[in-house]
DSSP file (Angstrom, degrees, kcal/mol; ACC not computed):
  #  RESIDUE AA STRUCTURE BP1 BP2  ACC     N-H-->O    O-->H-N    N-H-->O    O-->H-N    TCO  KAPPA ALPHA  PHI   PSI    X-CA   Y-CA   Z-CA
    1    1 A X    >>        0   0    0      0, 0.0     4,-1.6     0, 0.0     3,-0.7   0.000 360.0 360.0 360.0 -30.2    0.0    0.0    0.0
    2    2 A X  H 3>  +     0   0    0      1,-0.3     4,-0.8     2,-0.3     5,-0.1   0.697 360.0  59.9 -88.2 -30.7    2.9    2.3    0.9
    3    3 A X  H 34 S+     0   0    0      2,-0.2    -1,-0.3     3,-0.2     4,-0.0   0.287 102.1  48.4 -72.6 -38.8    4.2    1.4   -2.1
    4    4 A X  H <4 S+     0   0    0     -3,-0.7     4,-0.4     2,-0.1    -2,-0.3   0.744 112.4  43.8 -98.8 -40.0    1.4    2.6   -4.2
    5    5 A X  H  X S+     0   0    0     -4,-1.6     4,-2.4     2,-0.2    -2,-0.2   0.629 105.7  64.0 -86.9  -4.2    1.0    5.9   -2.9
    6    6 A X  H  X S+     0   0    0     -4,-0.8     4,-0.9     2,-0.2    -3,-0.2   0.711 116.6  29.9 -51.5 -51.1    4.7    6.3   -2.9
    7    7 A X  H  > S+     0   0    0      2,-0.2     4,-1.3     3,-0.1    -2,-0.2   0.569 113.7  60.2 -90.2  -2.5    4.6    6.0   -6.8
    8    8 A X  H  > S+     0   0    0     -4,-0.4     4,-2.7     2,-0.2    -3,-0.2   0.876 110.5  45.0 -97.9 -61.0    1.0    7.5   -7.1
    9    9 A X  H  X S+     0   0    0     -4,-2.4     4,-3.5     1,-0.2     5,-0.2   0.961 116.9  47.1 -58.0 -35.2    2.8   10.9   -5.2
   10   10 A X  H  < S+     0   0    0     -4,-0.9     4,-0.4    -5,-0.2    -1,-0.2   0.928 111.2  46.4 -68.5 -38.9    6.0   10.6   -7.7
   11   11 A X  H >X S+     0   0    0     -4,-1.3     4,-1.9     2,-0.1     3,-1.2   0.954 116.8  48.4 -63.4 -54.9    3.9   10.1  -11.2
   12   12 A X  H 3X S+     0   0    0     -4,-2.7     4,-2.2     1,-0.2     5,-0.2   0.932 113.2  47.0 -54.6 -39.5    1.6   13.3   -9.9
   13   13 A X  H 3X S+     0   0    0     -4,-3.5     4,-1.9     1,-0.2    -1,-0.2   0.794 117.7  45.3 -62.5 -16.9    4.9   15.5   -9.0
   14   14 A X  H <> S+     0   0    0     -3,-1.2     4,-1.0    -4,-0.4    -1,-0.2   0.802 111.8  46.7 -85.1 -32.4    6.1   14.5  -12.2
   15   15 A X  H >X S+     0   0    0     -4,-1.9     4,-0.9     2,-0.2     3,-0.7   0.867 110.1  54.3 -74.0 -53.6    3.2   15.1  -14.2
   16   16 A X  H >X S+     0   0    0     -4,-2.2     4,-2.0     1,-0.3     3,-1.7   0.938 110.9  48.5 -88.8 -76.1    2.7   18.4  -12.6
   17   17 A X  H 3X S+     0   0    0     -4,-1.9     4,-1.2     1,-0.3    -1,-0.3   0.754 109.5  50.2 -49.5 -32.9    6.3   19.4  -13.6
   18   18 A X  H << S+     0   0    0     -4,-1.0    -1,-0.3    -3,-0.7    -2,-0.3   0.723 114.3  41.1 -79.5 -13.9    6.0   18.3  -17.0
   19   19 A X  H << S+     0   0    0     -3,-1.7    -2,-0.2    -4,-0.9    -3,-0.2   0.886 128.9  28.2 -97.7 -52.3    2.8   20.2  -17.9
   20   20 A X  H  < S+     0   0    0     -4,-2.0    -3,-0.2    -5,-0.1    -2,-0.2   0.547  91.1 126.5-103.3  -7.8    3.5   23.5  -16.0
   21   21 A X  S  < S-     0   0    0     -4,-1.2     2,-1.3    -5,-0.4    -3,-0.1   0.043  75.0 -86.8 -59.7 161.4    7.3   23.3  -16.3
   22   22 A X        +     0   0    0     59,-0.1    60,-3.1    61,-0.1    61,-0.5  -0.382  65.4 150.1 -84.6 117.5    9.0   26.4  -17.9
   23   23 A X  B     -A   81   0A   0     -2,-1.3     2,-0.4    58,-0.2    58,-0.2  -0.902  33.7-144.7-134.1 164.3    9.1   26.1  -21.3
   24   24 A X        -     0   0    0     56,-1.8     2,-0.6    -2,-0.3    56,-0.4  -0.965  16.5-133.7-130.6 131.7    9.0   28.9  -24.3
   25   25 A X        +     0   0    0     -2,-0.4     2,-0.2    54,-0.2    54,-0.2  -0.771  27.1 176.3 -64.5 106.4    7.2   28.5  -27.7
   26   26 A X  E     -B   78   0B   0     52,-3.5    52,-1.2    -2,-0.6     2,-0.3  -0.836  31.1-105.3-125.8 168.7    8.7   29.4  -30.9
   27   27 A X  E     -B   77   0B   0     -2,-0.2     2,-0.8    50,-0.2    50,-0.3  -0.594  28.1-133.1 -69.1 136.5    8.2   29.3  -34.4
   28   28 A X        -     0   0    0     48,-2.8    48,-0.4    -2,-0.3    25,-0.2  -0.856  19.8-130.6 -61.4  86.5    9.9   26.7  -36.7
   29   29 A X  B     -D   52   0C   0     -2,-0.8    23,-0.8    23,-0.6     2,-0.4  -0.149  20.7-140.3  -6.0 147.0   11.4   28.3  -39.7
   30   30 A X        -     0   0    0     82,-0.4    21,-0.2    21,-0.3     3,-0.1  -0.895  14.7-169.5-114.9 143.5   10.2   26.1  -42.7
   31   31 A X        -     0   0    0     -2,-0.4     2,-0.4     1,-0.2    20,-0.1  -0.166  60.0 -46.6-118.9   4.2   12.9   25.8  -44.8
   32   32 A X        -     0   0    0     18,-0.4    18,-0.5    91,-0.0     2,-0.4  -0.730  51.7-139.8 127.0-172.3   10.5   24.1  -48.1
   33   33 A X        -     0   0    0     -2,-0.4    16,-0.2    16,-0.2    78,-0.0  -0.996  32.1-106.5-174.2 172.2    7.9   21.4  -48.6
   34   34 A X        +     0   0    0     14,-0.8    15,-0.1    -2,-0.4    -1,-0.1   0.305  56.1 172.4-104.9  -4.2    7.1   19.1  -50.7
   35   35 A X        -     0   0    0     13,-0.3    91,-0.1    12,-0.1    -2,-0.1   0.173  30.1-122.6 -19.5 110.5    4.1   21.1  -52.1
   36   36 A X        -     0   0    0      1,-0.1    90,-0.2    10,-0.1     3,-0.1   0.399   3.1-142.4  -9.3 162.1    2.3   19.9  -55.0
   37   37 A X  S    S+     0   0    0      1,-0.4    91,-1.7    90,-0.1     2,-0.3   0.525  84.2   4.5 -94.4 -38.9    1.9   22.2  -58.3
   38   38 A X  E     +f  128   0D   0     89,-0.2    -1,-0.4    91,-0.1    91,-0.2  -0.900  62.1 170.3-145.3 175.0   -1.9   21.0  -58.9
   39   39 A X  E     -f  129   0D   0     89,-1.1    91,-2.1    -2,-0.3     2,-0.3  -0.781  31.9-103.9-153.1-177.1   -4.6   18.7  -57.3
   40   40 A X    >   -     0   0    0     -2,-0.2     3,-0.6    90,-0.2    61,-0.3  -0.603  43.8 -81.0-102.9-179.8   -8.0   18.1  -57.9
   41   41 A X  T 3  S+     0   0    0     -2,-0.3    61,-0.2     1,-0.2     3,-0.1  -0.568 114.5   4.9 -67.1 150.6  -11.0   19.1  -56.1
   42   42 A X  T 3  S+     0   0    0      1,-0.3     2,-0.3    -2,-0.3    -1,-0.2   0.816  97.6 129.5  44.0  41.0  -11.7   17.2  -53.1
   43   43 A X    <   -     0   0    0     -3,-0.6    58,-0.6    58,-0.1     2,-0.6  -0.925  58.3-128.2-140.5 129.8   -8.5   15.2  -53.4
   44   44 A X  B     -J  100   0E   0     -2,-0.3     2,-0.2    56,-0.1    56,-0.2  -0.793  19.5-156.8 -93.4 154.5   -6.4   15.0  -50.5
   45   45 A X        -     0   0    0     54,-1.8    54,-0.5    -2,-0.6     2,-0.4  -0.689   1.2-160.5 -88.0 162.8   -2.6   16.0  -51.0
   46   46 A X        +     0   0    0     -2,-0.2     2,-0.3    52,-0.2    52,-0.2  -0.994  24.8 158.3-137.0 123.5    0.0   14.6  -48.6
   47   47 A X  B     -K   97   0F   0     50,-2.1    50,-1.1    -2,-0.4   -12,-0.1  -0.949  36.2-111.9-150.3 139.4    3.5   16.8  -48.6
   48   48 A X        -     0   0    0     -2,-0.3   -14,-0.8    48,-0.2     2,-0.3   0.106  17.9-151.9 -40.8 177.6    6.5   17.3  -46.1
   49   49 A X        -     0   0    0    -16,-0.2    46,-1.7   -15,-0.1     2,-0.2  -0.678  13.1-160.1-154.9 148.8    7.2   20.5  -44.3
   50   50 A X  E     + E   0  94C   0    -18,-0.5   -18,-0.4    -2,-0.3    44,-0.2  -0.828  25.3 139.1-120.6 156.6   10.9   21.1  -43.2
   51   51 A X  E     - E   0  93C   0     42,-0.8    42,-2.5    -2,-0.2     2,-0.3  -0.949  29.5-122.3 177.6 164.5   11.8   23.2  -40.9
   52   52 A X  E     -DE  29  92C   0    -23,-0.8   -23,-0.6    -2,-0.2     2,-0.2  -0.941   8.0-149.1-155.8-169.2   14.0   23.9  -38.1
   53   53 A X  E     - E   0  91C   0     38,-1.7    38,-3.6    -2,-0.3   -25,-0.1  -0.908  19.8-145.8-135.6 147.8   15.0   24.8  -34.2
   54   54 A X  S    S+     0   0    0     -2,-0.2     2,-0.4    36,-0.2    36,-0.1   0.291  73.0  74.2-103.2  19.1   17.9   26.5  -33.3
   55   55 A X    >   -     0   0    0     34,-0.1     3,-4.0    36,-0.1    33,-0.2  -0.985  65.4-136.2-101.5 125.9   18.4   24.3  -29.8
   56   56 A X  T 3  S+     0   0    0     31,-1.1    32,-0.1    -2,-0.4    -1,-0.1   0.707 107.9  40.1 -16.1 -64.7   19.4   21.2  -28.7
   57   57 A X  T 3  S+     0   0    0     30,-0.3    -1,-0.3    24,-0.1    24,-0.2   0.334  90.0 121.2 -89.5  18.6   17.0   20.3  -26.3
   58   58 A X    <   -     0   0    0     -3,-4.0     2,-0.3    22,-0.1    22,-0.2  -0.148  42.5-166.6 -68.7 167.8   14.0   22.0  -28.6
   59   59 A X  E     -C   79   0B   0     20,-0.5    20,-0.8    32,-0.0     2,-0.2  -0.850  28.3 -88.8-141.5 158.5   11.2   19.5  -29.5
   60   60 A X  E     -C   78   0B   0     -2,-0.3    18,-0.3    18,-0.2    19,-0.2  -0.588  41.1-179.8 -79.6 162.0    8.2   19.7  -32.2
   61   61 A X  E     -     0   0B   0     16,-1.1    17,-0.3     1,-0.7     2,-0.3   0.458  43.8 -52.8-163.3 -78.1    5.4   21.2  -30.7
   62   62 A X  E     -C   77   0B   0     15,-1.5    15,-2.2    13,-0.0    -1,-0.7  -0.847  41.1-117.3-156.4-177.9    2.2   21.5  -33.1
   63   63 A X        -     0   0    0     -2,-0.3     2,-0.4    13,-0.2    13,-0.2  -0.864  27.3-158.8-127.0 146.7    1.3   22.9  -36.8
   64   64 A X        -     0   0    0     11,-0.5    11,-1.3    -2,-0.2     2,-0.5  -0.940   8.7-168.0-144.4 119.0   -1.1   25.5  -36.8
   65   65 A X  E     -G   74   0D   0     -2,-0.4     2,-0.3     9,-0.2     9,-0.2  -0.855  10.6-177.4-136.8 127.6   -3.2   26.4  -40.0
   66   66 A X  E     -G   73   0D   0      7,-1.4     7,-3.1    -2,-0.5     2,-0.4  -0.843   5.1-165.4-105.2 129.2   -5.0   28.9  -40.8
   67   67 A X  E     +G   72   0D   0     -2,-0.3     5,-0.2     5,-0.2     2,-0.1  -0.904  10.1 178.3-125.0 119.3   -7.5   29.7  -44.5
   68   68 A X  S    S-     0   0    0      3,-1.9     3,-0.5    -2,-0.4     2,-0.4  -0.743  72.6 -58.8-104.1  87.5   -9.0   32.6  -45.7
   69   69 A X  S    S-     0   0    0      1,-0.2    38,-0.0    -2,-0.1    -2,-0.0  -0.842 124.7  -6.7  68.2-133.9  -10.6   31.7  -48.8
   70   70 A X  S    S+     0   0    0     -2,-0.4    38,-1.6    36,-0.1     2,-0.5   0.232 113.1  99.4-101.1 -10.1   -7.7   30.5  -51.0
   71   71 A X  E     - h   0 108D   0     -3,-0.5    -3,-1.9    36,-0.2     2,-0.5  -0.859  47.0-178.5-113.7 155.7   -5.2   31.3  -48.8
   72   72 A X  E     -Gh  67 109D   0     36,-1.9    38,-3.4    -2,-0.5     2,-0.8  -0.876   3.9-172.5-134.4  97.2   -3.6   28.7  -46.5
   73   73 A X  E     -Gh  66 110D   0     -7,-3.1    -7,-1.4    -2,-0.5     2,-0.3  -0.861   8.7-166.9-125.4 137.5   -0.7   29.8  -44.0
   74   74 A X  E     -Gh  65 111D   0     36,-1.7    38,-1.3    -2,-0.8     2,-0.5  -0.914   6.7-175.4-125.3 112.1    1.0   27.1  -42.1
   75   75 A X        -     0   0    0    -11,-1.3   -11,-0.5    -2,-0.3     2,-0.1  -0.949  15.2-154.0-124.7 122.3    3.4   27.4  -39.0
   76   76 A X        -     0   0    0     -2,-0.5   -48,-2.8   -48,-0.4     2,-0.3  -0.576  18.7-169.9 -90.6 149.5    5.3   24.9  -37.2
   77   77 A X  E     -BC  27  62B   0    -15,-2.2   -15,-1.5   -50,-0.3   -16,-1.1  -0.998   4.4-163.6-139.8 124.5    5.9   25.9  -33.7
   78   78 A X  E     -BC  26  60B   0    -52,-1.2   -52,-3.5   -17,-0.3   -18,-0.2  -0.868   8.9-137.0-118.4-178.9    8.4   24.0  -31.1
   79   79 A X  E     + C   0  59B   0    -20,-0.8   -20,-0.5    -2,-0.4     2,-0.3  -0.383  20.5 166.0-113.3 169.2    9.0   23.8  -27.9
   80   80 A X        -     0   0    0    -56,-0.4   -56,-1.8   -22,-0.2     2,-0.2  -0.741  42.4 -95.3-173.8 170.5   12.3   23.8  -25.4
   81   81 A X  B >   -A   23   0A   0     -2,-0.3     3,-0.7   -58,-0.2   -58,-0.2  -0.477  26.4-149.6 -96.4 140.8   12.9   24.2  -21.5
   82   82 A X  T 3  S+     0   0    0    -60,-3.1    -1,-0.2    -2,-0.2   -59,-0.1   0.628  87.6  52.4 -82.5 -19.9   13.8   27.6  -20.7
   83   83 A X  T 3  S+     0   0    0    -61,-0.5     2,-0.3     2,-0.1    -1,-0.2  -0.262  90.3  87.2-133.9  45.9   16.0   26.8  -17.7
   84   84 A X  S <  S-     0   0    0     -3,-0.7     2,-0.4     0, 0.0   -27,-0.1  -0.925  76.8-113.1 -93.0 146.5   18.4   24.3  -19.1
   85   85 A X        +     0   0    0     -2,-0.3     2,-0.2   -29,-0.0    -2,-0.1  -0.940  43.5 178.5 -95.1 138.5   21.6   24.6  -20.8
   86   86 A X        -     0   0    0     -2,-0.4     2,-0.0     1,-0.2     0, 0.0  -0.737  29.6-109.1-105.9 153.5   21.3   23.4  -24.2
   87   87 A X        -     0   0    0     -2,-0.2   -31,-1.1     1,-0.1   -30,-0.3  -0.206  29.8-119.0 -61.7 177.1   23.5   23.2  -27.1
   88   88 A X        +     0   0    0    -33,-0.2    -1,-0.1   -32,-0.1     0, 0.0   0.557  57.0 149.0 -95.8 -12.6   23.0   25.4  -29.9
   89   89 A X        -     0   0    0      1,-0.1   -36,-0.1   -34,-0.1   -34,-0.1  -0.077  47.8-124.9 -56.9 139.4   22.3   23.0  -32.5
   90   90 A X        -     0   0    0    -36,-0.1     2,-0.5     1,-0.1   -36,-0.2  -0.307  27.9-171.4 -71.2 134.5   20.2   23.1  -35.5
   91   91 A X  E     -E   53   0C   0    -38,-3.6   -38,-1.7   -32,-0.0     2,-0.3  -0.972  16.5-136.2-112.0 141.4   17.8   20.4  -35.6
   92   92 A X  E     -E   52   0C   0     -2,-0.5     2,-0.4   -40,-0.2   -40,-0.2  -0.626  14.8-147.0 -92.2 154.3   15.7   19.9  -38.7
   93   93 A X  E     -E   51   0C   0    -42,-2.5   -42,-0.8    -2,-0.3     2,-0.5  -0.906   4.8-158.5-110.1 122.4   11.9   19.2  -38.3
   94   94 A X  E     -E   50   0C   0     -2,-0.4     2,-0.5   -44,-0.2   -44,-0.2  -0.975  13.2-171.8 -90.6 115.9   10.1   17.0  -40.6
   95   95 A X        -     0   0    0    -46,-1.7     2,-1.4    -2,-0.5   -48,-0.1  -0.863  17.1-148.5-126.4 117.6    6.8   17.7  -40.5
   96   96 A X        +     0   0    0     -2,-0.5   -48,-0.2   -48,-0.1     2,-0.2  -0.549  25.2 178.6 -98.2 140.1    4.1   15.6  -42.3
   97   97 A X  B     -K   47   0F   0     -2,-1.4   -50,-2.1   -50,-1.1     2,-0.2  -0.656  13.5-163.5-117.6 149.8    1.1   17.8  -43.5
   98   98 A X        -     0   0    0    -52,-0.2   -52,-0.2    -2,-0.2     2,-0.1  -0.655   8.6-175.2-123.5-179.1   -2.4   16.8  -45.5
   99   99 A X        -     0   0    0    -54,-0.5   -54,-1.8    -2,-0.2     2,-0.5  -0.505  11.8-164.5 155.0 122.0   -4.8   19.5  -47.4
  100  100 A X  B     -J   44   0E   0    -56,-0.2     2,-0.2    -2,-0.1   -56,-0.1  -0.912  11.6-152.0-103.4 135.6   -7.8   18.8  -48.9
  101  101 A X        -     0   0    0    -58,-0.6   -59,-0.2    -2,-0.5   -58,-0.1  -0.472   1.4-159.4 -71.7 154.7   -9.0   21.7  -51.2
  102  102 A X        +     0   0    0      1,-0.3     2,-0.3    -2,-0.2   -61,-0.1   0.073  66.0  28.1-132.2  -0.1  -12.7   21.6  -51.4
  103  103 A X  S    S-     0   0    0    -63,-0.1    -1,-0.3     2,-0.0   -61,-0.1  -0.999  87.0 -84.1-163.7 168.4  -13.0   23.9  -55.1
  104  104 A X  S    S+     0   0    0     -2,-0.3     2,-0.3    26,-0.1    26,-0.2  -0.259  73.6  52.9 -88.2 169.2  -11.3   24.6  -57.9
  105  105 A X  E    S- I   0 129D   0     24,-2.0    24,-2.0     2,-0.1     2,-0.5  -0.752  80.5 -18.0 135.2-170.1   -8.5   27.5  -58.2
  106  106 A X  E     - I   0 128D   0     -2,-0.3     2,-0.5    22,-0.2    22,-0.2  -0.864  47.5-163.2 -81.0 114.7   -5.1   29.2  -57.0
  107  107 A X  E     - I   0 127D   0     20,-3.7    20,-3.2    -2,-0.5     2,-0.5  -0.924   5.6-155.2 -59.9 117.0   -4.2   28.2  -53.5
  108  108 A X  E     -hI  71 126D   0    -38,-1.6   -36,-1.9    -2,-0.5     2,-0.2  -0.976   8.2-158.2 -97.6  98.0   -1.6   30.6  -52.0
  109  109 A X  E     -h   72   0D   0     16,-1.2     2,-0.7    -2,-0.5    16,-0.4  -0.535   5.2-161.0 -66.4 118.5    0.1   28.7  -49.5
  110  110 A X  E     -h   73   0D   0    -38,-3.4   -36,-1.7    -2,-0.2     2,-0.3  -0.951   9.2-166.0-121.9  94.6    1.9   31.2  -46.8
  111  111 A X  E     -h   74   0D   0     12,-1.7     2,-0.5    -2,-0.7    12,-0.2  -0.627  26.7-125.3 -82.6 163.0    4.8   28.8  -45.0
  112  112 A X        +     0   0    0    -38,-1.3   -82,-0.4    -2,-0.3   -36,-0.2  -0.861  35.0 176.6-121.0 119.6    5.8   30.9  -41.8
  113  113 A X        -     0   0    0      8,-6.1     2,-0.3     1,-0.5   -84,-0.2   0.193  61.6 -51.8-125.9  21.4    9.8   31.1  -42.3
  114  114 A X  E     -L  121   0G   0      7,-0.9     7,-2.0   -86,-0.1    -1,-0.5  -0.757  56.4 -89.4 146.5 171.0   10.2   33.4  -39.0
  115  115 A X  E     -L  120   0G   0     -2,-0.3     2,-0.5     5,-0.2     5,-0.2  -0.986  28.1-168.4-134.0 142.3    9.0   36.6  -37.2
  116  116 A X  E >  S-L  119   0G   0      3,-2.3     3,-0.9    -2,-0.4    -2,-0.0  -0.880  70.1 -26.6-137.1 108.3   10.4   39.9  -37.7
  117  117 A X  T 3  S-     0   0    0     -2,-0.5    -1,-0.2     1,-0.2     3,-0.1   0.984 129.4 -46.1  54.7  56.7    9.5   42.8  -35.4
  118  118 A X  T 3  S+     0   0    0      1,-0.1     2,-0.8    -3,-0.1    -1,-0.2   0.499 119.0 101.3  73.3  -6.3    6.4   41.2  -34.7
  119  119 A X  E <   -L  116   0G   0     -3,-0.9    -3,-2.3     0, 0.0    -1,-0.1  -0.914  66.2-119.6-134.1 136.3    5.3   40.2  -38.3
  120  120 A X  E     -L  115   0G   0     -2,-0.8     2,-0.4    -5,-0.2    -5,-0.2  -0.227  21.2-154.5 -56.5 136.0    5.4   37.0  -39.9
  121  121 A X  E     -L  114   0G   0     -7,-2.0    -8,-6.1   -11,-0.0    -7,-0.9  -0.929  19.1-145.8-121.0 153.9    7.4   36.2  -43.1
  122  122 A X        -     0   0    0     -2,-0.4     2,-0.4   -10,-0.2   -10,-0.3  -0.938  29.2-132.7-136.5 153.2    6.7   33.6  -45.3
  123  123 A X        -     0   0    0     -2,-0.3   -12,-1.7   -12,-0.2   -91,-0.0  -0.915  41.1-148.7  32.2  60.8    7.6   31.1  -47.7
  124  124 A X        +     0   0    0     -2,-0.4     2,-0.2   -14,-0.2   -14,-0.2  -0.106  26.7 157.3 -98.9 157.7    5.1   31.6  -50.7
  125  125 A X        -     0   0    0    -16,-0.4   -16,-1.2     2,-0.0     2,-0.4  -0.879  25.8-143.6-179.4 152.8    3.8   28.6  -53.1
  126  126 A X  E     - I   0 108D   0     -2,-0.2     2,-0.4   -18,-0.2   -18,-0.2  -0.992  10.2-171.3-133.7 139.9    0.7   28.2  -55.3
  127  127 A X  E     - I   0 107D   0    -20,-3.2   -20,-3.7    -2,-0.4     2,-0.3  -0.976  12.0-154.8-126.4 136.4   -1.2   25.2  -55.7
  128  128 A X  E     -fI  38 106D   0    -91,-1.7   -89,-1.1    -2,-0.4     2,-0.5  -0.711   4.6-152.8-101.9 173.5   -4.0   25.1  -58.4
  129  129 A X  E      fI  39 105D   0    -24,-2.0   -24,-2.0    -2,-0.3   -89,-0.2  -0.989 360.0 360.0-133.9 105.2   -6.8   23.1  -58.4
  130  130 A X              0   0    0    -91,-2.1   -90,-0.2    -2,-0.5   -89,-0.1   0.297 360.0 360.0-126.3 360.0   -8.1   22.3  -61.8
């Protein structure tokens, strides 16, 4: 019994530290993709993402995309503990991404390749949809 709440308090402290521990979000450069040139309608495509962190101990952390109309801008975002020492090393991110177009046209694809005084630059790409 002692034995179980002994491990029950060491998985909660642990849990507790990993969820709330200090860690900082950054954007991923993307560095290219595998983007299509054309699709159909309602056909999914499947393409890499590259991309990368400039710390050791960084990790992938999500993709976040956001469409208005025809345009589609995509940032990979990782993660890494703010109160370690890390190395400096680049690590590249493979990231694999879908998009289903749902009508025909020019997609304008926005990859997020960094932030600069507060505004995003991008990566530009068109996919049509014929």
């Amino acid at each position: 019994m002692k034995n179980g709440l002994l491990i029950s308090l060491i998985l909660f402290l642990f849990c507790s530290f990993t969820l709330t521990g200090d860690y900082s979000e950054v954007v991923s450069p993307i560095t290219s993709t595998g983007l299509p040139t054309t699709s159909k309608p309602n056909k999914e495509i499947k393409f890499k993402i590259i991309s990368y962190l400039n710390n050791g101990c960084a990790i992938y952390s999500r993709q976040e995309t956001n469409q208005k109309g025809k345009i589609v801008s995509v940032t990979i975002y990782g993660e890494y503990p703010t109160n370690q020492n890390c190395t400096k090393d680049i690590k590249e991110i493979v990231t694999n991404y879908s998009f289903t177009p749902k009508s025909k046209g020019n997609f304008i694809f926005q990859f997020t390749t960094g932030v600069k005084d507060g505004v995003r630059e991008y990566l530009t790409d068109t996919l049509v949809v014929k």
